[in-house]
C-alpha positions, 0 to 999 in steps of 0.5 A: 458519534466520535469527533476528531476533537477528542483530547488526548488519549486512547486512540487507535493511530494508522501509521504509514512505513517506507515502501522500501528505502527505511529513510523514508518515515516522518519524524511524528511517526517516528515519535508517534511509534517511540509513544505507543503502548503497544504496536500492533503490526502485519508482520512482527518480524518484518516491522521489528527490522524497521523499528529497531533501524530507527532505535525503538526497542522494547515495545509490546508487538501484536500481530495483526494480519489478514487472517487474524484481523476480525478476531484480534481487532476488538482486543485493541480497541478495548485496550484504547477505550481503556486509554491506550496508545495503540499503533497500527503498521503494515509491511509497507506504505498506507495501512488498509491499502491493499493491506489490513486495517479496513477491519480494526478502523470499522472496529473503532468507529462502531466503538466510537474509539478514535482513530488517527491517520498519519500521512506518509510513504504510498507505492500507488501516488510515487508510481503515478507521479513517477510514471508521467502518466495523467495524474488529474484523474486516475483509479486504483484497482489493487492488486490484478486477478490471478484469473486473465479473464478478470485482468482483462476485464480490470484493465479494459475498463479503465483504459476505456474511462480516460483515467490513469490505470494503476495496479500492482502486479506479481513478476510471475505474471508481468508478461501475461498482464503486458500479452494482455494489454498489447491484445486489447490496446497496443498503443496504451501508454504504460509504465511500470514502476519496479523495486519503488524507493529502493537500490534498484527503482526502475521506471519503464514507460512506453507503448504496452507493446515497448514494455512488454518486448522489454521484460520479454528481453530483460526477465521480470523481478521485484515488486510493480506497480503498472500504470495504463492510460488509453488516451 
């Protein structure tokens, strides 16, 4: 068994990046990144802007993605056995939400490396508290099916709860996803939070049936968060 009171050394630390607006990192992220031997990131290109915004140059960046996690995660955790500093940044928000790192945490603790998570920027707790929805009790289901069937499954389930449903969803299938939630609840508060922390955040909140004649109107772009409520 690993305790948090292990001294400093190696170590495996999750580090959380803005979900758009490149302001939004804490100054011991920032210190934590500027310390790292090396940075293991979902997208080297994407978090290189980040890094070099913020004047961290020269760093060691190793992808880690999706596709590459399970094969890639046991070389970081024997670089921090072996006293390593190794960080851990997604594209956007929390590592391992909706997002790799569930892999490279489960590495370390079968390893008995510590692990570090630095509290920071998430898209799923600035939607909720934007959204004016409950906040005492909500659910978080990821991202929404492709398939209707499962959206509407997804989506009926948690308006029957009580809780504040959230979700992220494409532009593609906004109008599909509100045709849905008109179908099962048309008076089901909703918002749907778009382009969060960036030039264009938007939060549009209303009946299922207001937001989905809105986007019917207005067209559908940037990236969502949707939150439902049937109380």
């Amino acid at each position: 068994m690993i305790s948090d009171e292990t001294e400093e050394g190696g170590r495996v630390v999750l580090v959380p990046t803005p979900i758009g607006n490149l302001g939004d990192i804490t100054l011991r992220a920032l210190e934590l990144l500027r310390a790292a031997d090396r940075i293991a990131c979902e997208d080297t290109r994407r978090s290189g802007i980040l890094l070099s915004h913020h004047g961290i140059t020269g760093k060691s960046l190793v992808a880690l993605h999706d596709h590459n996690e399970a094969r890639r995660a046991p070389e970081l955790v024997a670089a921090a056995k072996a006293g390593e500093l190794i960080a851990f940044i997604s594209d956007a928000g929390m590592p391992g939400v909706s997002d790799p790192g569930y892999r490279l945490v489960q590495a370390c603790l079968e390893a008995e490396v510590r692990i570090e998570v630095l509290p920071g920027p998430s898209a799923v707790l600035t939607a909720l508290i934007g959204s004016g929805l409950p906040c005492h009790a909500f659910r978080f289901g990821g991202f929404l099916s492709v398939k209707s069937g499962k959206r509407k499954s997804a989506m009926s389930a948690v308006l029957e709860s009580g809780e504040t449903g959230i979700f992220f969803e494409s532009p593609h299938r906004i109008l599909s996803t509100l045709e849905i939630l008109v179908e099962i609840a048309p008076k089901a508060k909703v918002c749907v939070a778009r382009e969060l922390t960036k030039k264009f955040e938007t939060y549009h909140r209303g009946t299922a049936g207001e937001i989905l004649e809105w986007f019917k109107a207005n067209g559908a772009k940037g990236e969502m968060v949707i939150l439902m409520n049937g109380v």
